[in-house]
N, C-alpha and C positions, 0 to 999 in steps of 0.2 A: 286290306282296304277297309277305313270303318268309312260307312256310307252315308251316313248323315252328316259326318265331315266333309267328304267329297262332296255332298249336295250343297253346302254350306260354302265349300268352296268355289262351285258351279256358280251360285245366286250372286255371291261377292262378284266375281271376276265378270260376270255380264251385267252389273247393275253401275260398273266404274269403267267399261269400255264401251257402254252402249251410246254413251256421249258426242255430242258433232265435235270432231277434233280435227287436225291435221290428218291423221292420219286415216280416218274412217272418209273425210274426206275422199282421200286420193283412191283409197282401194273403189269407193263409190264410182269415179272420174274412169277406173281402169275400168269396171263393168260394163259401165255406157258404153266405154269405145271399143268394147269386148280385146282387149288387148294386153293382153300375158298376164290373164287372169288365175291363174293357176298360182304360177310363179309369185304374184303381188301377195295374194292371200299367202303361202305356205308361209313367204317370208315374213310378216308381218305376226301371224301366230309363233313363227318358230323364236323372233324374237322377243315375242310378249312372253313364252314361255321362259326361255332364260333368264329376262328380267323380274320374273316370279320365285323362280328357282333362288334365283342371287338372294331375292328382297325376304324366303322365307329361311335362307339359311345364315344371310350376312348384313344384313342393314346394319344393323345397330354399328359394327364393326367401322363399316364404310362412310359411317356419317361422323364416328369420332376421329375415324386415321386421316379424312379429307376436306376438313370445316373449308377448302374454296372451293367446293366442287361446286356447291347451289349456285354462286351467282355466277360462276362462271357459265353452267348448261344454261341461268335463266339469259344472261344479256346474250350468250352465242345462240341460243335456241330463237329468241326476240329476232336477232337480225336475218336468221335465216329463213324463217318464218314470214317477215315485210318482205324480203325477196320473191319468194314465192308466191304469194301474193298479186305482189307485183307483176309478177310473170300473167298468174291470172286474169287479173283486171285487163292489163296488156290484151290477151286474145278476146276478151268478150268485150273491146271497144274497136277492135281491128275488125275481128272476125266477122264474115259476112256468107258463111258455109255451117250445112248443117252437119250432124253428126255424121253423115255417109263421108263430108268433105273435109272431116277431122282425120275421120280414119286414115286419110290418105297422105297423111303425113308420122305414119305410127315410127312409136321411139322403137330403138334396141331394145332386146332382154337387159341386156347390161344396163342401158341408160334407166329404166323402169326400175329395175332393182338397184341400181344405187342412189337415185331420188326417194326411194321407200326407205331405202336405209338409213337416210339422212332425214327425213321424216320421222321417222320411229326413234333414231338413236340422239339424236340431238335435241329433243322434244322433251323437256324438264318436266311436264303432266303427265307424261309416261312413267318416267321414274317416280315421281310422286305416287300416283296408281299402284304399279306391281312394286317396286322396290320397297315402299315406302310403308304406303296404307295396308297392301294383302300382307307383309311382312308383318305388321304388327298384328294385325288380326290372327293370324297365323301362331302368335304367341298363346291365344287364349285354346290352344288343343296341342299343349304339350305330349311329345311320343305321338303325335298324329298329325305333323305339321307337313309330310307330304301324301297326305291324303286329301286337304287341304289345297295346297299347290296341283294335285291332279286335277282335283273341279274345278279351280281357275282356269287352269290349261286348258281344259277341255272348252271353257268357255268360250276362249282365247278363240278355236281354232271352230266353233262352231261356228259363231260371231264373224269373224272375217270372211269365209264361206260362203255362209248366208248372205252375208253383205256383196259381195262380190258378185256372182252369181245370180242373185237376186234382183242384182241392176240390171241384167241385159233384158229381163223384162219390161224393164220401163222405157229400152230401145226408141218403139216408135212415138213413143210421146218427145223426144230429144232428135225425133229428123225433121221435128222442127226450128229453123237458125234460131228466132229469137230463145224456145226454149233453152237452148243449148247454150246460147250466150247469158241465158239470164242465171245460169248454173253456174258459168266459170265465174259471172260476176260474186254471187252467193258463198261461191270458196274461199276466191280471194277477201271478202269481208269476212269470213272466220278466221282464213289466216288472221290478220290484220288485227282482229278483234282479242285474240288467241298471245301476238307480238306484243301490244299491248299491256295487257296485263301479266305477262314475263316484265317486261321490261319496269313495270310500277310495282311488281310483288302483289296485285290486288288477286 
């Protein structure tokens, strides 16, 4: 393990996921309502990890073998994205229950993890991030390119943790309804805002 690499890879991979995104989002949304919070973080790291893995040993490869890949993830990532959104806006113009009265509607494991999946996996700034940008960085420490990949990862999973975790503390400030609503409003405009600029390449 050379460790100035792995620190190097540490600083990259938390300085490109620390960003308000879809998905940092939602792991935030599962905190609050303290709901399969475990589960949301492992998965969201374990597939930022893979996606690092991929970007430091095969980008280059994936982007020559699949010239439709890009606008494909961007316009399907776009519409999935105003979806959800949408969903949100929906509950913080409906909603008149605070966080105790959210809880009381909690998803499945299953529903939780395959809305994160389709978060993370459909999400073209994801791929951008790990695939893309730590891949190419990853070129400049030849023979040490998963040493590299370990300090992103580690980032990955420090990062979502933290993030996750981190929320249930801000609990009582969210058992209040308007807070709570003014949250889901807050998401659904980064969705939206996020759909946006997929859908225009800005």
């Amino acid at each position: 393990m050379d460790l100035p690499v792995f620190a190097t890879g540490l600083t990259m991979g938390l300085s490109l996921i620390v960003a308000i995104g879809a998905q940092n989002a939602f792991v935030l949304r599962q905190g609050l309502r303290n709901e399969h919070i475990f589960a949301v973080c492992l998965t969201c790291a374990v597939s930022d990890a893979l996606l690092i893995m991929l970007g430091v040993t095969a980008f280059r490869q994936i982007a020559t073998l699949l010239p439709w890949l890009d606008p494909a993830m961007r316009y399907g990532g776009a519409a999935f994205l105003f979806w959800y959104g949408a969903r949100n806006m929906r509950s913080a113009l409906a909603g008149s229950g605070a966080l105790a009265a959210a809880e009381a509607g909690r998803a499945s494991l299953w529903q939780c993890l395959a809305l994160c999946l389709a978060l993370t996996w459909l999400n073209p700034h994801v791929y951008l991030d790990t695939v893309v940008l730590l891949g190419t960085i990853s070129t400049r420490f030849p023979g040490r390119e998963m040493s590299f990949a370990a300090g992103a990862m580690t980032g990955s999973f420090l990062f979502f943790f933290s993030l996750g975790y981190g929320a249930t503390r801000l609990r009582p400030i969210f058992a209040n309804p308007m807070a709570w609503r003014l949250m889901e409003a807050l998401i659904a405009l980064t969705m939206w805002l996020i759909a946006f600029r997929l859908a225009s390449g800005a």
